[in-house]
C-alpha positions in Angstrom: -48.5 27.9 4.1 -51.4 25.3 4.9 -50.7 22.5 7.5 -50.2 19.9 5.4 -48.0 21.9 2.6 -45.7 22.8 6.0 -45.7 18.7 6.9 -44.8 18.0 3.3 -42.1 20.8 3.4 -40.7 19.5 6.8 -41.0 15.6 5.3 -38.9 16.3 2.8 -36.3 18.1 4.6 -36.6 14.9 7.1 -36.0 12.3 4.0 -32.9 14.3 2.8 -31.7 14.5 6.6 -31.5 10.8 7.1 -30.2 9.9 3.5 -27.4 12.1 4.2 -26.7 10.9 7.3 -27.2 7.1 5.0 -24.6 8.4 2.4 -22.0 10.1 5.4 -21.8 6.4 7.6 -21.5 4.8 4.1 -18.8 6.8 3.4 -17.5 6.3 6.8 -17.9 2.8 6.2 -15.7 3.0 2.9 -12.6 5.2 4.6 -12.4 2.8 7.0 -12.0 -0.2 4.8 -9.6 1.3 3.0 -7.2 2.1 6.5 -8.1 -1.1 7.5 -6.6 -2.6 4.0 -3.2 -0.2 4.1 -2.9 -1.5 7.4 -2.5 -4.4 5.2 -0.7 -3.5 2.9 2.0 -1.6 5.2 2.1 -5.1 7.4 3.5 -7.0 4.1 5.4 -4.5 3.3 7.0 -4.5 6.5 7.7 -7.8 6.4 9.7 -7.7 3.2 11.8 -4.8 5.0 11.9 -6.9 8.4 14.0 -10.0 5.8 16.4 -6.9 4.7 18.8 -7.8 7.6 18.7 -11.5 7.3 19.5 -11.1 3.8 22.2 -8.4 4.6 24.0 -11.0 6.9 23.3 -14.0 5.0 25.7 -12.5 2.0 27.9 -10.3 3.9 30.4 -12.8 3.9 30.8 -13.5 0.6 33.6 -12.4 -1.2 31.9 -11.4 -4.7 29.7 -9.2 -3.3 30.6 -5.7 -3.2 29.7 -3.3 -0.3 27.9 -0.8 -3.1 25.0 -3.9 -3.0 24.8 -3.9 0.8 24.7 -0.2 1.1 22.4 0.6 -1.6 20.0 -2.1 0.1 20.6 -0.8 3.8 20.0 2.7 2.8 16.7 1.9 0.6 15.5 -0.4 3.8 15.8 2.8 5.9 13.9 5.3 3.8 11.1 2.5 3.4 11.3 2.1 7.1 10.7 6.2 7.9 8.0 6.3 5.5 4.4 7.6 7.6 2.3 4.6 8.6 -1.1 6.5 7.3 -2.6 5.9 4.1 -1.2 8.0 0.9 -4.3 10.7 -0.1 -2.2 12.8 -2.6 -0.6 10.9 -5.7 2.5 12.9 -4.4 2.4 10.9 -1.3 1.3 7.9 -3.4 4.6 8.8 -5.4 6.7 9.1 -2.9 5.6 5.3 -1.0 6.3 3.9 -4.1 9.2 5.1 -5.4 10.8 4.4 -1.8 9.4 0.6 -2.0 10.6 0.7 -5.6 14.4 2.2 -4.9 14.3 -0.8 -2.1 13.0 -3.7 -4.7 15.6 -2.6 -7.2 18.3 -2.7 -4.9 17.9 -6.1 -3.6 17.3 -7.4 -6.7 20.5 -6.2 -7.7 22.2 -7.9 -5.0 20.2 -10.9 -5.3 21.5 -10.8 -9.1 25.3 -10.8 -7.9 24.6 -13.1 -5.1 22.6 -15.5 -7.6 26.3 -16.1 -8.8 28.1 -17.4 -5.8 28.1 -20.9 -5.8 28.4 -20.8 -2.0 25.3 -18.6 -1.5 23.3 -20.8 -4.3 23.8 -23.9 -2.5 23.1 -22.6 1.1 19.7 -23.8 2.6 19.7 -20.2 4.4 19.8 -18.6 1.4 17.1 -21.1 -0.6 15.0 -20.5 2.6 15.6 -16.9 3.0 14.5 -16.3 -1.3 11.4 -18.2 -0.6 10.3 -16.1 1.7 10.8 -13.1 -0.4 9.0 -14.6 -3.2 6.0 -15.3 -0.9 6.4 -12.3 0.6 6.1 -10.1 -2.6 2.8 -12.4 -3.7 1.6 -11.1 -0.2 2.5 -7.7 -1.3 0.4 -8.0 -5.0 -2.6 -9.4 -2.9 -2.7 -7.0 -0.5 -2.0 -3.7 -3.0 -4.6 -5.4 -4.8 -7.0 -5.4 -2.1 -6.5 -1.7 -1.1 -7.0 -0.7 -4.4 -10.3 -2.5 -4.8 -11.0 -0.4 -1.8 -9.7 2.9 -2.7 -12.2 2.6 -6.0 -15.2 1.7 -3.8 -14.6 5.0 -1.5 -13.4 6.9 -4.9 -16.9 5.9 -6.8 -18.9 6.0 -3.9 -18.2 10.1 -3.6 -18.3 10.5 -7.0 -22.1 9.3 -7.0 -25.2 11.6 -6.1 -26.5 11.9 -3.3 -23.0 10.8 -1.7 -20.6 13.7 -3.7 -22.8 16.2 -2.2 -22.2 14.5 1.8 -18.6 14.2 0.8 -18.4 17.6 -0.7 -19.9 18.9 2.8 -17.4 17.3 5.0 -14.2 18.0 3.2 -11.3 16.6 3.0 -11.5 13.5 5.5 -13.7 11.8 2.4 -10.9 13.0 -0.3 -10.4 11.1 -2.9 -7.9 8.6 -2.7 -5.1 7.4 -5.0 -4.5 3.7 -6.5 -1.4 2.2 -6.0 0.3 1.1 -8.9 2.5 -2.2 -9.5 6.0 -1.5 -8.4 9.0 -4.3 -9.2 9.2 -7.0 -7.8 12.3 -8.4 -6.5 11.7 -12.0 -7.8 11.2 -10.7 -11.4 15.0 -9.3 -11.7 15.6 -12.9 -10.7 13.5 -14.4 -13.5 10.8 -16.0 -11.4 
């Protein structure tokens, strides 16, 4: 091979060197955003499991509420809180978050539904206060799912694209594809808000 065919050859091999290294820190670039944004979405989340208690006091003492309600909302608060902190890779995983955040939005709306009906309860400021924040809370929670999401379909087309699925492909599994999040109830709808 003649100088210059051996400075061509070593050129090219140079190009595709840095554009993978391009297409790997984009990628990089990409998973991050999307921890960043579950970080997010785990926060708001969070919150919504932090008002659990306040809520659990706030109709304890009412008469028409049976202890099924509380316990079905303590015990759907404490599988939400032992969920992992890290982002869902596997729809599995995905499954599981969401059927935990799910069990936990059905059973509050439940006793928000029975609670909805004490005249004590629907008069107290607590209680007014205490649904607010709820309701803002699971906006929060639609914004911020949203966001991730927007997030988990940049990283998702961005190593489905050439040259990048070839760098992802490479590394393995730490530029896996990632799964959406999907809409779960919201506590506020059972309520008709």
């Amino acid at each position: 091979m003649t100088h210059s065919g051996r400075a061509v050859v070593l050129g090219v091999i140079l190009l595709a060197a840095f554009a993978s290294i391009g297409r790997y820190n984009e990628l990089v670039r990409l998973d991050q955003d999307v921890q960043a944004q579950w970080g997010q979405v785990e926060n708001v989340y969070r919150r919504r499991a932090d008002l659990i208690p306040i809520l659990v006091e706030t109709v304890k003492g009412e008469p028409s509420l049976q202890g099924r309600e509380l316990q079905a909302v303590v015990q759907a608060r404490a599988r939400v809180v032992q969920l992992p902190s890290t982002p869902p890779r596997r729809p599995a995983e995905v499954q599981r978050f969401q059927q935990a955040q799910d069990e936990l939005s059905s059973a509050v709306s439940r006793l928000l539904v029975v609670a909805e009906r004490s005249p004590a309860l629907k008069d107290s400021a607590t209680s007014r206060d205490l649904q607010s924040q709820l309701d803002g809370t699971e906006n929060r929670i639609d914004i911020e799912r949203m966001r991730y999401n927007e997030n988990v379909r940049d990283l998702n087309r961005a190593r489905q694209t050439f040259p990048t699925n070839v760098v992802a492909g490479l590394v393995g599994e730490r530029f896996a594809e990632k799964a959406y999040l999907t809409r779960p109830s919201r506590v506020s709808q059972a309520l008709g808000r």
